[in-house]
C-alpha positions as CSV (number, residue, x, y, z in Angstrom):
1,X,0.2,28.4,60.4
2,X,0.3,25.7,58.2
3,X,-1.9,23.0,56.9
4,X,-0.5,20.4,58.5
5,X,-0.9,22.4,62.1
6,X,-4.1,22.6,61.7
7,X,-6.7,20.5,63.1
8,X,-8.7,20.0,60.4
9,X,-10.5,16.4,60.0
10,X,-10.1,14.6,56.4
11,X,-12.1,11.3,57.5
12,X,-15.1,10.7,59.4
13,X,-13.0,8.5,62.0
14,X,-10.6,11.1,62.6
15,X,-12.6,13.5,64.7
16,X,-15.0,14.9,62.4
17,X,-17.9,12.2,61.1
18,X,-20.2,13.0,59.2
19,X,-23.8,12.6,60.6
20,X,-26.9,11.1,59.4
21,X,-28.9,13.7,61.5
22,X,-28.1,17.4,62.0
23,X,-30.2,19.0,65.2
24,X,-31.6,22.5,63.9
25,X,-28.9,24.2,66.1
26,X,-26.2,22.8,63.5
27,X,-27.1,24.1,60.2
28,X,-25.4,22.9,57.3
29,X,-23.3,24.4,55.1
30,X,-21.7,23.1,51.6
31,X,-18.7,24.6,50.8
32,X,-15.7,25.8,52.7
33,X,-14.8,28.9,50.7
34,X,-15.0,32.5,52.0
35,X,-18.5,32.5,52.0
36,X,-19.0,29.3,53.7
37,X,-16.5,29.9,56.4
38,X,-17.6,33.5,57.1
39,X,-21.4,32.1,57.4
40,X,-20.4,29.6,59.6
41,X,-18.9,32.0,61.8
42,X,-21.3,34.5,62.4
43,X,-23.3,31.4,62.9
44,X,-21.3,29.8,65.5
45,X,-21.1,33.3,67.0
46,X,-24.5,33.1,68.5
47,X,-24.5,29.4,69.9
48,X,-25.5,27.4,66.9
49,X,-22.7,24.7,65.9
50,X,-22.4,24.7,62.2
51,X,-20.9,22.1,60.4
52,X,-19.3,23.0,56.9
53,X,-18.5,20.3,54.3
54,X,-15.9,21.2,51.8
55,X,-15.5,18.6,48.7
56,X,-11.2,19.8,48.6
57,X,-10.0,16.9,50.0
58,X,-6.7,18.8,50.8
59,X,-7.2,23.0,52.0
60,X,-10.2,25.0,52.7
61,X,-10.8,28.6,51.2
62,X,-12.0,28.2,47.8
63,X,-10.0,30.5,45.6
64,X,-8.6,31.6,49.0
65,X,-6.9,28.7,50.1
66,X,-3.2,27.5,50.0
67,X,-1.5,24.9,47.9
68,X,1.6,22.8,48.3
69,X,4.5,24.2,49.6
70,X,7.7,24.9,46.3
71,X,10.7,24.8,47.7
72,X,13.8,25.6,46.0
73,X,17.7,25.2,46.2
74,X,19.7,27.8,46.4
75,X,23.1,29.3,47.2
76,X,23.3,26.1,49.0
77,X,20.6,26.3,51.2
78,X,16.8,24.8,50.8
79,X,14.4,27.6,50.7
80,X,10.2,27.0,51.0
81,X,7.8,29.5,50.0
82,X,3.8,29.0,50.5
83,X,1.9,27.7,47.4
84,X,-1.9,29.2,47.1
85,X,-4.4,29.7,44.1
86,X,-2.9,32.9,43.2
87,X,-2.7,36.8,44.8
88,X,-5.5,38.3,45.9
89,X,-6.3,42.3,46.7
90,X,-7.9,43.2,49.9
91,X,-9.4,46.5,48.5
92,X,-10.4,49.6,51.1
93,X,-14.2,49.1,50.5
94,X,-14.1,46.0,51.8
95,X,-15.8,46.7,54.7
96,X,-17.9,43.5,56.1
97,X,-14.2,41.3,55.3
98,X,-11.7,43.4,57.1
99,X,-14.3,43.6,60.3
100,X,-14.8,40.3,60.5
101,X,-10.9,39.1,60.8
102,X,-10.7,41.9,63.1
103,X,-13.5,41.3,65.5
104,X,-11.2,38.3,66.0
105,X,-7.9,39.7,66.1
106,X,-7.4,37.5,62.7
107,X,-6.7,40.6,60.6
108,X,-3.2,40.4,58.9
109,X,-0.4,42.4,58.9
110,X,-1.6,43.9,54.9
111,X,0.8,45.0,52.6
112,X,-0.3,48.5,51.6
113,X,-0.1,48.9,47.0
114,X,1.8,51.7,46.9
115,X,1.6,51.5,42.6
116,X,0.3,49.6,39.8
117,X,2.7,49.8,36.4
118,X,0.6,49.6,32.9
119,X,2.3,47.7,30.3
120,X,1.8,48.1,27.0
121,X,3.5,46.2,24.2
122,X,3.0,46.3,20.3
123,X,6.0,44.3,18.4
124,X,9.3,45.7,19.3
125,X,7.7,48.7,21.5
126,X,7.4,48.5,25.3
127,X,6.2,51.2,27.4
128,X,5.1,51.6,30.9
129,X,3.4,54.2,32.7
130,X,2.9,54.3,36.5
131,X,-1.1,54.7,37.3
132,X,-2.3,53.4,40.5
133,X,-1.3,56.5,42.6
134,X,-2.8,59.0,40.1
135,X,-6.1,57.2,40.0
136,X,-6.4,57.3,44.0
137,X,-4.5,60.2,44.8
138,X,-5.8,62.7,42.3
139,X,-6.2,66.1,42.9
140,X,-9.3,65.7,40.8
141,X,-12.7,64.6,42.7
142,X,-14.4,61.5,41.2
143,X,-15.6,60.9,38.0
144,X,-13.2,63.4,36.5
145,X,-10.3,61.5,38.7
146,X,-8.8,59.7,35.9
147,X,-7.7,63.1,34.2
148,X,-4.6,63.1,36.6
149,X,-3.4,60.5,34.4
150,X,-2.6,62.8,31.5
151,X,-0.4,65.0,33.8
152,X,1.8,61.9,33.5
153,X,4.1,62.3,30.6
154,X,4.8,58.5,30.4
155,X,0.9,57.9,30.2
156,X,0.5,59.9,27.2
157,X,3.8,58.3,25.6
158,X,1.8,55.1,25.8
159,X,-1.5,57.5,23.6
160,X,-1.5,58.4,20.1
161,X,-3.5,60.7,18.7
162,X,-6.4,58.3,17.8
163,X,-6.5,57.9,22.0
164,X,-6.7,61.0,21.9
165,X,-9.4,61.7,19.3
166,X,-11.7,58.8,21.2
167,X,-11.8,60.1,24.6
168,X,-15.3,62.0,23.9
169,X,-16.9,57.9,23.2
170,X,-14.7,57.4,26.3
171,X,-16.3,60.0,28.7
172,X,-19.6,59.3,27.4
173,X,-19.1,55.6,28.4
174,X,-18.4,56.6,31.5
175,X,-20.6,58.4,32.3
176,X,-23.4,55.9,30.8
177,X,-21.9,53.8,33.9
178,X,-23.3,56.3,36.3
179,X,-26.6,56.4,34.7
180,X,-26.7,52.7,35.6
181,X,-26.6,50.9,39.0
182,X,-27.1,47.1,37.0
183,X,-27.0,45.7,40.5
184,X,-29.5,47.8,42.8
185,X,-31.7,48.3,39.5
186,X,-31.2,44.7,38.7
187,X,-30.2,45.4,35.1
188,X,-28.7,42.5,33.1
189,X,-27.6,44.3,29.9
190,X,-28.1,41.4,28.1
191,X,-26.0,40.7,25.0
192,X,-24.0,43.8,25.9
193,X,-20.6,43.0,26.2
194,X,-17.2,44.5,27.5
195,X,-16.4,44.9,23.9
196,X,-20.0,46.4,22.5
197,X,-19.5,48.7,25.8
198,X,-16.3,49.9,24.2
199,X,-17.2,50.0,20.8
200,X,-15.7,53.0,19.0
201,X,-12.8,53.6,21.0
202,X,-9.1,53.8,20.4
203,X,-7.4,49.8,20.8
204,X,-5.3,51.3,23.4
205,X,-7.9,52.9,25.7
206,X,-10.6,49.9,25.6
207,X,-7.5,47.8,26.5
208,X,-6.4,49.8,28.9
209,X,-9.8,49.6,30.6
210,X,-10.3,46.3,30.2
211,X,-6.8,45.8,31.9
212,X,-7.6,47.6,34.6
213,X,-10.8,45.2,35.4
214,X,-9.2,42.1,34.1
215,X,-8.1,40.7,37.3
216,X,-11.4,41.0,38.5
217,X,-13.7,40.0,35.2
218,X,-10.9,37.5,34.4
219,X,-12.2,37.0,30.5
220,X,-11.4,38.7,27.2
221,X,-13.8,42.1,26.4
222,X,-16.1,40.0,24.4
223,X,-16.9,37.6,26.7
224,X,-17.1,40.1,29.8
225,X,-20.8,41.1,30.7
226,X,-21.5,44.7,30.2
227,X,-23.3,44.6,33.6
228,X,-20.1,43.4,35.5
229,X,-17.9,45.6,34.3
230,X,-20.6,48.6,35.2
231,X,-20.6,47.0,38.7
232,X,-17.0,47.1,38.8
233,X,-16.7,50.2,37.8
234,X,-18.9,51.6,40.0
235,X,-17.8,49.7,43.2
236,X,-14.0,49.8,42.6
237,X,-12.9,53.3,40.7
238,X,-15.5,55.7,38.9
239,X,-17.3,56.7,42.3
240,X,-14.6,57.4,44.8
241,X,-11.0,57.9,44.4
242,X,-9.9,56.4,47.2
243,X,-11.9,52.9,46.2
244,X,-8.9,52.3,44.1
245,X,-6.9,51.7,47.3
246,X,-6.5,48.4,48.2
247,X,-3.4,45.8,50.2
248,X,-1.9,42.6,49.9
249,X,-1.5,39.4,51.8
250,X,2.0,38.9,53.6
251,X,1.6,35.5,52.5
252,X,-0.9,32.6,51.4
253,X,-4.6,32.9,51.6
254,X,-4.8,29.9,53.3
255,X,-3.1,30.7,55.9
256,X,-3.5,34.3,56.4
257,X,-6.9,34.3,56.3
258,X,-9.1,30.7,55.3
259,X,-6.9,28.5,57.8
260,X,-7.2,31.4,60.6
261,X,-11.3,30.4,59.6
262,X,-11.5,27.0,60.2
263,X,-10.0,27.3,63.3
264,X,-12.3,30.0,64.4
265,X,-15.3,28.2,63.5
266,X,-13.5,25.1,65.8
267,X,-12.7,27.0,68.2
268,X,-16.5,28.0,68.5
269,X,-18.1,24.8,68.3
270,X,-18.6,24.3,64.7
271,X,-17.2,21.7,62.4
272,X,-15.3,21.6,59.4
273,X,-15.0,18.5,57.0
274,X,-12.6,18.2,53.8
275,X,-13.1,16.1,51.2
276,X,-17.0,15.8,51.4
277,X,-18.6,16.1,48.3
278,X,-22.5,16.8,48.0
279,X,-24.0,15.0,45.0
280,X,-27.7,15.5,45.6
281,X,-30.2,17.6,47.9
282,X,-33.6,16.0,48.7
283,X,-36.5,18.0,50.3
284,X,-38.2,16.5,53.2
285,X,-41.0,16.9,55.9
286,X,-39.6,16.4,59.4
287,X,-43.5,15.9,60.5
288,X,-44.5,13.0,58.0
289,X,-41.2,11.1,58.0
290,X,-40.4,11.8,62.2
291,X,-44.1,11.6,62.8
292,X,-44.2,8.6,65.9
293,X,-40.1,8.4,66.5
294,X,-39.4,8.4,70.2
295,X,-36.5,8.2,72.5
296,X,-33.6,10.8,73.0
297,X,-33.3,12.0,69.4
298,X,-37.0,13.1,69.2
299,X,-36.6,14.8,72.5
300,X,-33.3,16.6,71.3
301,X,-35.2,18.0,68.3
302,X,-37.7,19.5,70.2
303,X,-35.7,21.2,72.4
304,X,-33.9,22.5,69.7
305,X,-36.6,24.3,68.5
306,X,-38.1,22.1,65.4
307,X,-41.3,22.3,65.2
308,X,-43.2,18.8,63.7
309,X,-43.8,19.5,59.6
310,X,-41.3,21.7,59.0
311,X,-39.3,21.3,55.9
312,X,-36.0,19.8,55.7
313,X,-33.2,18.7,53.8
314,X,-31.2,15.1,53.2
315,X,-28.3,15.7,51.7
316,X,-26.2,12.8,49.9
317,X,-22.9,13.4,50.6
318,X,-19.3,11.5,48.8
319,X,-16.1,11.3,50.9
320,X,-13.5,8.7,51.2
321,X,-15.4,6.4,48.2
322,X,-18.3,6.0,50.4
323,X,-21.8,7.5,50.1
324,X,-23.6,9.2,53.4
325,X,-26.7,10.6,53.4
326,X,-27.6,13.3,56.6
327,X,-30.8,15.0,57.5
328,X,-30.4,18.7,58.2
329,X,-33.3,21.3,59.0
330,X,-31.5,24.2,57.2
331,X,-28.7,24.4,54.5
332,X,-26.7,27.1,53.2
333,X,-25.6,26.4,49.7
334,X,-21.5,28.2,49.9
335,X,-20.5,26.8,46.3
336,X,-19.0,28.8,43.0
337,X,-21.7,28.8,40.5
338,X,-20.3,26.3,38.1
339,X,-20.7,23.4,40.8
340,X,-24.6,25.2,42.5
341,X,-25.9,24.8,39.1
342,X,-24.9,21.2,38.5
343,X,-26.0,20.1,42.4
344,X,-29.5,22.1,41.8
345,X,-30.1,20.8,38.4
346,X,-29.0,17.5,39.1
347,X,-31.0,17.1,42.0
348,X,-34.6,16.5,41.4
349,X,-36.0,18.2,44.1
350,X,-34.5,21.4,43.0
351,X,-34.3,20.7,39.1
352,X,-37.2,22.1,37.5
353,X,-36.7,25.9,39.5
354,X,-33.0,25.8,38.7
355,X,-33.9,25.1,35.3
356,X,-35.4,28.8,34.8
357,X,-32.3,30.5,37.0
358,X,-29.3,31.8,35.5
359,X,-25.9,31.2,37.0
360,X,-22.8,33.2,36.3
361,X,-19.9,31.7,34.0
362,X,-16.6,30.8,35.9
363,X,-13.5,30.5,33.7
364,X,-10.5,28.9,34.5
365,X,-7.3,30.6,34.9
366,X,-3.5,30.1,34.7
367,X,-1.0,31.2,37.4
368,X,2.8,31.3,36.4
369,X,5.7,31.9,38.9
370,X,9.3,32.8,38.1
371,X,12.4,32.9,40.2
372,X,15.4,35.4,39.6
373,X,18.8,35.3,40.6
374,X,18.5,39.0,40.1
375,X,16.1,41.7,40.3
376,X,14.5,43.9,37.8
377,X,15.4,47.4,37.2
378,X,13.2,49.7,39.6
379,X,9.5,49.5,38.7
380,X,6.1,49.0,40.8
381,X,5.6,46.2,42.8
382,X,2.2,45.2,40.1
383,X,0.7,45.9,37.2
384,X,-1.6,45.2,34.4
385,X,-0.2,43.8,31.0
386,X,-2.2,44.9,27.7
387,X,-1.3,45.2,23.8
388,X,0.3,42.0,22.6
389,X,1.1,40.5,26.0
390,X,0.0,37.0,26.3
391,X,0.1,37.4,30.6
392,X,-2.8,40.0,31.9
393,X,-0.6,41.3,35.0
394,X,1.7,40.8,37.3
395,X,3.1,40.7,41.0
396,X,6.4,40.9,42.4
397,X,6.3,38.7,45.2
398,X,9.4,39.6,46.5
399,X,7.9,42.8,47.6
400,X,4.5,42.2,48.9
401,X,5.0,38.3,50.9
402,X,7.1,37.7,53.7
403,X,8.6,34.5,52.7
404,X,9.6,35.6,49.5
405,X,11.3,38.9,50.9
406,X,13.6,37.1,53.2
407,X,14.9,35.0,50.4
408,X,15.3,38.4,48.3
409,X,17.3,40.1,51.2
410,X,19.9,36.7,51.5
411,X,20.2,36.4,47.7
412,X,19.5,39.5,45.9
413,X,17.2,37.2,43.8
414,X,13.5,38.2,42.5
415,X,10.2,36.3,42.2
416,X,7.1,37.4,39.6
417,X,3.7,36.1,39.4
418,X,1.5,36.3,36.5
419,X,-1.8,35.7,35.4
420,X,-3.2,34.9,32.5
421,X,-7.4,34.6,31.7
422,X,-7.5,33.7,28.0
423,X,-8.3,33.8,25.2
424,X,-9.5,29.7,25.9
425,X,-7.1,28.8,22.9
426,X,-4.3,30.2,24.7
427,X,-5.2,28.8,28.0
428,X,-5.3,25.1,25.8
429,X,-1.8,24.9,25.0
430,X,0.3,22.5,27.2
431,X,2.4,23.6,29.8
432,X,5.7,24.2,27.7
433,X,4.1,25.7,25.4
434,X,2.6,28.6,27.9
435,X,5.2,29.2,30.0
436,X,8.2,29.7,26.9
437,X,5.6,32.6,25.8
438,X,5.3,34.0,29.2
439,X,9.2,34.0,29.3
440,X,9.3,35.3,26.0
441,X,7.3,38.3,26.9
442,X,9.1,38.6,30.2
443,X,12.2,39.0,28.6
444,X,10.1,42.0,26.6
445,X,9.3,43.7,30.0
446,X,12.0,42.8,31.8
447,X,15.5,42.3,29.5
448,X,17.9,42.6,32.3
449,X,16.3,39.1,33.2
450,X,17.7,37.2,30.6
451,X,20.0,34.3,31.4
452,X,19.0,34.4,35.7
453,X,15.9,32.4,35.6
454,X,16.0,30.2,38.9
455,X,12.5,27.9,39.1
456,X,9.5,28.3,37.3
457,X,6.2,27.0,38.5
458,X,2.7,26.9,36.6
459,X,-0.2,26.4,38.3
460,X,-3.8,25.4,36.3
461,X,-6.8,27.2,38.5
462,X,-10.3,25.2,37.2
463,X,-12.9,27.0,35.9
464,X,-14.5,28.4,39.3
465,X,-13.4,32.2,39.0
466,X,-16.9,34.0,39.0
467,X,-17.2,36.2,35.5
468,X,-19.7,38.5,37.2
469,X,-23.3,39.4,35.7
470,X,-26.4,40.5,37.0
471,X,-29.8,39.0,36.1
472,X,-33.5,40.5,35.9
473,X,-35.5,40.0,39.2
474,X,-35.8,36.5,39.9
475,X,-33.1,35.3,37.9
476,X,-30.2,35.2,40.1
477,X,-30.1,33.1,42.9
478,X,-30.5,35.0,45.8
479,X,-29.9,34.6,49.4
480,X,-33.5,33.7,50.0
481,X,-33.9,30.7,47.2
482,X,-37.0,29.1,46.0
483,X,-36.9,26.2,48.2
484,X,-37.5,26.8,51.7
485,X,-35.0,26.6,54.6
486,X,-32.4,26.1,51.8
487,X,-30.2,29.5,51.7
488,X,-27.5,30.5,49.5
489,X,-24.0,32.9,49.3
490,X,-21.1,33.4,47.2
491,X,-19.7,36.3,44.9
492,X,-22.3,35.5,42.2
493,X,-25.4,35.1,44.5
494,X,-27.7,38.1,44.4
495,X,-27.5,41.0,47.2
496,X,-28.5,44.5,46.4
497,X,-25.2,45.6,48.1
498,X,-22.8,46.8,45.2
499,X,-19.7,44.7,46.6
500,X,-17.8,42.4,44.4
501,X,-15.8,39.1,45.1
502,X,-13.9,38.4,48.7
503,X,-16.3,41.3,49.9
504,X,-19.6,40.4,48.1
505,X,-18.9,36.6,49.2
506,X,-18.4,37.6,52.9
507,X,-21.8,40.1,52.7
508,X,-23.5,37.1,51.3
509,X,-21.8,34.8,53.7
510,X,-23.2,37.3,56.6
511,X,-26.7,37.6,55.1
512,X,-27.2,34.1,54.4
513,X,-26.3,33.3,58.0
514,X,-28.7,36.3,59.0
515,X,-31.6,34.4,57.2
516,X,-31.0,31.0,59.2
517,X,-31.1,32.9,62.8
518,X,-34.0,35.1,62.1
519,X,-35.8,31.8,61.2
520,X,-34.8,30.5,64.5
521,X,-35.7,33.6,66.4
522,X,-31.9,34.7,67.0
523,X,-30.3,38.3,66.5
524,X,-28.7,38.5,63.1
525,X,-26.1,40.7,62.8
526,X,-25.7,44.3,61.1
527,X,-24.2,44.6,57.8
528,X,-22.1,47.1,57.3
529,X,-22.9,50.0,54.5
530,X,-20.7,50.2,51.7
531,X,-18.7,53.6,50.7
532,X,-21.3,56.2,49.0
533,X,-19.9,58.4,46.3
534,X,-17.9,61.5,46.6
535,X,-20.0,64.6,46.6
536,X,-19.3,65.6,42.9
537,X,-20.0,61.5,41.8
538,X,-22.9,60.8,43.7
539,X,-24.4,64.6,42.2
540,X,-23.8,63.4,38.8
541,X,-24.9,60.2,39.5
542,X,-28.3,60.9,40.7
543,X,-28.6,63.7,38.0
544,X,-27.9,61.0,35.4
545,X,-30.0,58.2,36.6
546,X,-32.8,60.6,36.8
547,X,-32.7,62.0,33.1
548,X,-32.1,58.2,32.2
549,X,-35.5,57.2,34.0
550,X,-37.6,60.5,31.8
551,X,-36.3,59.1,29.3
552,X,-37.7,56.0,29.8
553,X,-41.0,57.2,30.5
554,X,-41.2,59.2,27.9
555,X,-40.3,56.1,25.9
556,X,-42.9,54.0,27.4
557,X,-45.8,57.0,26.7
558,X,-45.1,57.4,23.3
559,X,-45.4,53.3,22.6
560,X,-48.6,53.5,24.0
């Protein structure tokens, strides 16, 4: 499917106009990322027609969405490959996600990772060590997992023996993370950073760490919250072994999963508008400003269940250089953190609460691809970059996406894509500048390379990535917010679930829409649990969070 196929309305006159009132069986939703478009599902699901307004003018999906298709000349024929914001893992506790595409048969064909490579560089020396597989297949039950690693002798070519010396600080920091649950406890570490976390380790293990939650926490260790890399931690490695496990797309977000969406939510009754942009959010009484209207509209409204007085929203809305304002009874606010702060504290109605909330960071990131006439010498199909690497990891496409793999099998050529989340001085220089580095440190990696590159292509992502924290209670924005009938979801709105990112947006996504039909007297719908810990982890864990918590007592008697 591609974007052009769809139908998908980017002006009011083309199918989808935007109204000046919404009945209270069409909630409203802003934003059309994952969150959005699994709310508006599970919405549409039980009748109610939703309609989503997404300020892209061009492709749904947020940071899952496509992007202009490359296309490329070669061997005398034209080949096309999918652009989108850049790869994404589908990890195994992603539970709520993957049973949502498949209740509607919208689940993909995933790519299963069969290993990640670490790279480390420092000058002249490159090494690499295969990790993924010993992390989630070890022998050894969770924490004590990563041990496996050092029956690999390429792993311990990559140590020295100040690694070596460290890993007592590096044990004890892990196992600090499992005295710690920053996200059910609602602990925000604050001023604790990645790098404070790590203090007093080797170079080459906090970097190795740091790697491995880089693609996630896409900062540097200093600006990383210690509370989000706890969380991820805990969620993606140091519980279970097998949370490591995880799959690819066969091809573009957009249309393997946010395109499939939209036209779900369509197909349903709902609505989806591009290129609407909400500027301000105004509170309202339906009772004092309706009070005395007659005629069909009235009567629609009260058949619809809205009751005279109750609050509402009018939303002022920008598309196609022209201002609109609609009247909805409930919103869900679907929007990366960056652009919810600016619409609440912009908005006077919302101003003076958002003033005392704290919202997440999102950084911006830079996405490089590179065509080969040749392929590398044999190596995992990912990995993380650390040392003196300017990229953080890498993909080869060629191996995970369907498009690119059929060009592979006619040519014998190769595609990599790269990533790269700072430092912001890095991320400043122009284009040229960035990608003769990257190529530069490719030709490190990857020597046999040199002399066969076919097409580049760098791609800017804005500053929307989520760098995940947690706040104290009453902090975070949380699904309930402090305005009434006004809801909210993404992968930095608060949940006690411990998921992160594609999964923590569609919980969200699922809760917030489970807070609209309970408020209209409809079923929500069950939330799946997330995986507990293995039997040795979740021991430990509870043994540890219960000596941290006398401790804390104990603390608190002897102040007083």
């Amino acid at each position: 499917m591609t974007p052009e196929s769809m139908e998908i309305s980017t002006s009011p006159s083309a199918g989808v106009e935007i109204p000046e009132l919404l009945p209270v069986t069409s909630p409203l939703i802003i934003g059309g990322g994952i969150a959005g478009l699994m709310a508006a599902v599970h919405l549409a699901e039980r009748g109610l027609k939703p309609l989503v307004l997404e300020a892209d003018p061009d492709r749904p999906g947020g940071r899952l969405k496509g992007g202009p298709t490359v296309e490329i000349e070669h061997n005398g024929q034209t080949w096309r490959f999918p652009g989108e914001h850049g790869v994404h893992g589908i990890w195994s506790p992603y539970h709520n996600f993957q049973a949502a595409l498949a209740r509607h048969n919208l689940r993909p064909m995933f790519v299963p990772a069969r290993e990640e490579t670490w790279i480390f560089g420092r000058g002249r020396t490159v090494r690499k060590a295969a990790i993924g597989s010993a992390i989630r297949h070890s022998l050894v039950p969770a924490p004590f997992h990563y041990l496996h690693l050092f029956l690999r002798p390429r792993f311990l070519n990559i140590l020295t023996l100040r690694d070596l010396a460290s890993m007592f600080r590096v044990f004890g920091g892990l196992m600090s993370a499992m005295a710690i649950d920053p996200i059910a406890e609602q602990k925000s570490l604050r001023g604790l950073s990645l790098a404070d976390f790590t203090a007093g380790w080797s170079p080459t293990l906090a970097s190795f760490f740091a790697g491995l939650v880089r693609s996630a926490l896409a900062a540097h260790p200093k600006d990383v919250p210690a509370s989000g890399f706890i969380a991820f931690l805990r969620f993606y490695t140091l519980l279970r072994r097998d949370a490591w496990a995880f799959s690819y797309l066969p091809g573009s977000g957009g249309e393997c999963v946010s395109e499939p969406l939209v036209a779900l939510v369509q197909r349903l009754g709902g609505q989806v508008r591009l290129g609407a942009r909400v500027v301000e959010l105004q509170q309202r009484s339906r009772g004092a400003e309706e009070q005395g209207s007659r005629g069909e509209d009235q009567e629609s409204r009260l058949k619809s269940g809205l009751l005279e007085g109750e609050p509402g929203w009018q939303v002022t809305v920008q598309a196609d250089g022209q201002t609109y304002s609609i009247k909805a009874g409930r919103v869900i606010l679907a929007v990366d953190a960056p652009a919810a702060r600016k619409l609440l504290q912009e908005s006077p109605a919302t101003a003076e609460a958002a003033a005392r909330l704290r919202f997440p960071s999102g950084v911006p990131t830079a996405i490089i691809r590179l065509w080969f006439k040749v392929k590398p010498k044999a190596i995992a199909e990912a990995g993380i970059y650390t040392g003196d690497f300017v990229m953080d990891n890498f993909f080869w496409l060629d191996r995970l996406q369907t498009a690119y793999a059929e060009w592979s099998r006619a040519t014998g050529g190769s595609a990599i894509e790269m990533h790269i989340y700072g430092p912001p001085e890095l991320l400043a220089q122009p284009d040229a500048s960035l990608l003769a580095r990257v190529l530069i440190d490719t030709y490190r990696v990857f020597p046999e390379l040199r002399g066969n590159l076919l097409h580049s292509r760098l791609l800017r992502n804005e500053a929307t990535h989520t760098l995940f924290s947690v706040g104290e209670p009453g902090e975070h924005l949380g699904i309930e917010t402090p305005w009434p009938n006004l809801f909210a979801c993404g992968d930095w709105v608060y949940h006690p679930a411990p998921a992160l990112y594609l999964e923590r947006a569609t919980t969200t996504g699922i809760a917030a829409a489970n807070a609209v039909l309970s408020s209209l007297g409809l079923e929500p719908w069950p939330l799946l649990p997330h995986p507990q810990p293995e039997w040795l982890a979740g021991k430990m864990e509870r043994g540890l969070r219960g000596l941290r918590a006398r401790m804390l007592r104990r603390k608190k008697s002897s102040a007083h």
